[in-house]
C-alpha positions in Angstrom: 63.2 -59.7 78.9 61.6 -62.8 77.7 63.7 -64.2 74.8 62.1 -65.7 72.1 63.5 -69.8 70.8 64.8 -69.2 67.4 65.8 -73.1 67.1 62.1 -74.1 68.1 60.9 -72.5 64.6 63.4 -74.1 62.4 63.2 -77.2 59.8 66.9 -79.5 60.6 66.4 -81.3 57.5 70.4 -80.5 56.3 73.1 -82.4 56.9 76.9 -81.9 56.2 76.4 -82.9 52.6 74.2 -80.7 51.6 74.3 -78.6 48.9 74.4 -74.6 50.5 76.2 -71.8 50.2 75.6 -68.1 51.8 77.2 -64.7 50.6 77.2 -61.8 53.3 77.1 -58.5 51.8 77.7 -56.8 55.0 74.3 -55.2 55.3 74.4 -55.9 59.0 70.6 -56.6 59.4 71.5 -59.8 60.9 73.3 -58.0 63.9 69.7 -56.6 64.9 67.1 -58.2 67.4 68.8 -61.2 68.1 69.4 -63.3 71.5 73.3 -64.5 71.0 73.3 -67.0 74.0 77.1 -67.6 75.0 79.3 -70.2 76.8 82.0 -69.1 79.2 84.7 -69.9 76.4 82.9 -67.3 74.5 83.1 -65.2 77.1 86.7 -65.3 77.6 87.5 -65.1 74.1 85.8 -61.8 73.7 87.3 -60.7 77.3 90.6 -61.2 76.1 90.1 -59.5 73.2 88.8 -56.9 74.6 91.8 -57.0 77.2 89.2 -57.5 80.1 88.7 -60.1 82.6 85.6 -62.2 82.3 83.9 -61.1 85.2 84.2 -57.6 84.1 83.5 -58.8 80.3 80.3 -60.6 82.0 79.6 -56.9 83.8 79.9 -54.6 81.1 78.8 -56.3 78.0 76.3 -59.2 79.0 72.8 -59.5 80.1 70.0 -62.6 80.9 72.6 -63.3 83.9 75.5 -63.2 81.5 74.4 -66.3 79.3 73.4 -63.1 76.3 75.5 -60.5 74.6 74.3 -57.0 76.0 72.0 -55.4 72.8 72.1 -51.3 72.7 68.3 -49.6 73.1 68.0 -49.5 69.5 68.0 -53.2 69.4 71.5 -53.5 68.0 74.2 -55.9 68.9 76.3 -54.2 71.6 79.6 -54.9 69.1 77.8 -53.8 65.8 79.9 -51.0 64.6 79.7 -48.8 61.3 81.7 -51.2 59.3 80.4 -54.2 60.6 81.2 -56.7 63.8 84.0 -55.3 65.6 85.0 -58.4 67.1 84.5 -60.3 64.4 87.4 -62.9 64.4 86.2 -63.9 67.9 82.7 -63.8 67.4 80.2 -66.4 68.9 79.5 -69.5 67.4 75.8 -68.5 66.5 77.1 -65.3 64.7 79.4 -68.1 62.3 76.9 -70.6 62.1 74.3 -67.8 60.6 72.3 -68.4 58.2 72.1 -71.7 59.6 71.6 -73.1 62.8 72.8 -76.4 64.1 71.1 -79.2 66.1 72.5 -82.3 68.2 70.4 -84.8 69.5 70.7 -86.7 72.7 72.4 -89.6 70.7 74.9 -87.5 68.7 73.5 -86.7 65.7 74.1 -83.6 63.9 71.4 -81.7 61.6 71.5 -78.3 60.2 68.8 -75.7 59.5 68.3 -72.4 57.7 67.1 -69.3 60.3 64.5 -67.0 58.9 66.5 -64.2 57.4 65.4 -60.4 57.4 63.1 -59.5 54.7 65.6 -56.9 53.4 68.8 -59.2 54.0 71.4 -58.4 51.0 72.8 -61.8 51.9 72.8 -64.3 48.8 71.5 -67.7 49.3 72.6 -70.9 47.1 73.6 -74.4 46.3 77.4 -74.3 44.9 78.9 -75.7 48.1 77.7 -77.8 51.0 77.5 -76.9 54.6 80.5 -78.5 55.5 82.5 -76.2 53.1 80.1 -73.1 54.8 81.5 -74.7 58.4 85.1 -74.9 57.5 84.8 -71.1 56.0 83.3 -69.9 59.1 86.3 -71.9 61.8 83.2 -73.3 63.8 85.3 -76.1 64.7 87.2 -75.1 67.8 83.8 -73.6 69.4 82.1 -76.8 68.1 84.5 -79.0 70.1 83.8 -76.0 73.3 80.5 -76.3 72.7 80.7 -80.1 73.3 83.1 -80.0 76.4 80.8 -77.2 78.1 77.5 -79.3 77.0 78.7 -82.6 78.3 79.6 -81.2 81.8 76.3 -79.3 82.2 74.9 -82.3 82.0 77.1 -83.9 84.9 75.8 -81.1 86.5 72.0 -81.5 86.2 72.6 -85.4 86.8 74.3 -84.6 90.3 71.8 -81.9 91.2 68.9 -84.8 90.5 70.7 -87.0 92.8 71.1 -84.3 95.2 68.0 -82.9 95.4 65.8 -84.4 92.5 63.0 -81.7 92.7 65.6 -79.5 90.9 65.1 -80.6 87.5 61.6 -79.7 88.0 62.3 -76.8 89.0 64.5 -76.0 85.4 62.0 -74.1 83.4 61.4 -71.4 86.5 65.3 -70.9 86.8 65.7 -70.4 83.1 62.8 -67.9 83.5 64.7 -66.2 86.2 67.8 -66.4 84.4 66.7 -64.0 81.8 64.8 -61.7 83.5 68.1 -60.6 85.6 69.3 -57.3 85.4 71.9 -57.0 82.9 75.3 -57.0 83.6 74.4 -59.7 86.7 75.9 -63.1 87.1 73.4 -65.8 87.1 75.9 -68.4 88.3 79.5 -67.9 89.4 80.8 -70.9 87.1 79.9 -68.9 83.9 83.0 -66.3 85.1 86.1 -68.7 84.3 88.5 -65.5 85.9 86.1 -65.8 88.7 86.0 -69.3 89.3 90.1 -68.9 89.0 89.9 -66.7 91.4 93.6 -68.0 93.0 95.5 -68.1 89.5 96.5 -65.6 87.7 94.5 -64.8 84.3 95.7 -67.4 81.8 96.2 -66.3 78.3 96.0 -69.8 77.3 92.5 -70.7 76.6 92.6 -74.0 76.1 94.7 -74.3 79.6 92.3 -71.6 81.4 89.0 -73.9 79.8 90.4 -77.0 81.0 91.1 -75.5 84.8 88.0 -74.0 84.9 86.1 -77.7 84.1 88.1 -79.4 86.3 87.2 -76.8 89.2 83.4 -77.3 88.5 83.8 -80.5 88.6 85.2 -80.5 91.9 82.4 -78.5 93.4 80.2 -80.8 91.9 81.9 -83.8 93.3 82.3 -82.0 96.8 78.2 -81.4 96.5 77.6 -84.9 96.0 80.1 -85.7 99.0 78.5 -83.3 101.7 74.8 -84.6 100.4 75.8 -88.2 100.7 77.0 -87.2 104.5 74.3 -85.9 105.2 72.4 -89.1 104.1 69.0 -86.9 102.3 68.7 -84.9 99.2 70.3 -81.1 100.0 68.5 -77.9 98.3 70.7 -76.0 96.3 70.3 -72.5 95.9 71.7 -70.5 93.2 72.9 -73.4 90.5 72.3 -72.7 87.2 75.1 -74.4 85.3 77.7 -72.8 82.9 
């Protein structure tokens, strides 16, 4: 399935400050044809929800290699139900941040946008709040702070696999590709499956606890990478990688 770039269409010309404010009336319209792209803390905090481990949460409820929620043939959200998002205090962070969608850029700064909505949304747009109030309404900042944790170790992982093997950044774009054209229910990379990656613990019901001990994990495979390639004294191929 090739998934289309929301992000790349939309104007970040908000800030925190800005006047906004967004009234769902629960016509679900938003829960239809849409990508939600999800970090392994989302993951876990729908597994547990759902009383599952993440590598069976990953199996029966993702797809694009386990980075997407699964969508049902008609296009709906696998979790859509008749009265709305049935996991709805653990939803994603792109489901709270809807309407708007948020943008960092490489030297920290933080801008805001409004997605295109449906043409028969019943949601009311307006200007009595800001988007900070919107943010604070919609608890966006323990996934923010997830978000930032997960972001800032994928890129420790991309800047050891260019010192391993520095034709893999090139090769990027064609994993993504492959990424989302896998079967769903697959596992593009082990490290998105925190329960997985645990393997030798028991599930921890602690999230914060099971985040933090799945990081420091990666990060010891990566640093393990970067000592077998520096034995080896040239630039290793890795197969497989694909970050969390």
């Amino acid at each position: 399935m090739i998934y289309g770039d929301l992000v790349a269409r939309v104007d970040f010309n908000m800030t925190r400050e800005s006047a906004f404010s967004y009234r769902c009336n629960a016509c679900k319209r938003c829960c239809r044809n849409k990508a939600i792209r999800v970090n392994p803390y989302e993951i876990l905090r729908l597994a547990r929800r759902l009383g599952l481990s993440t590598t069976d949460f990953i199996a029966r409820h993702t797809e694009a290699g386990g980075t997407v929620l699964r969508s049902r043939d008609d296009g709906n959200c696998g979790f859509l139900g008749e009265h709305g998002c049935s996991v709805h205090s653990d939803r994603p962070l792109a489901c709270r941040l809807y309407p708007l969608a948020r943008w960092v850029s490489p030297e920290g700064e933080e801008s805001f946008g409004h997605l295109a909505p449906h043409p028969h949304s019943e949601g009311v747009y307006g200007a009595a709040a800001t988007v900070e109030a919107y943010l604070d309404q919609q608890d966006v900042a323990p996934l923010f702070a997830m978000s930032e944790r997960y972001g800032a170790l994928y890129a420790r992982m991309l800047e050891a696999l260019e010192t391993i093997d520095p034709l893999e950044i090139e090769r990027k774009p064609e994993r993504r590709t492959a990424v989302d054209e896998q079967p769903a229910g697959s596992v593009a990379s082990s490290w998105l499956d925190i329960d997985g990656t645990l393997a030798d613990e028991p599930p921890l019901d602690d999230l914060a606890m099971a985040v933090s001990r799945h990081i420091e994990a990666i990060e010891a495979c990566i640093e393990q990478l970067r000592r077998e390639a520096g034995a080896a004294g040239q630039p290793q191929p890795i197969s497989g990688t694909t970050g969390p």
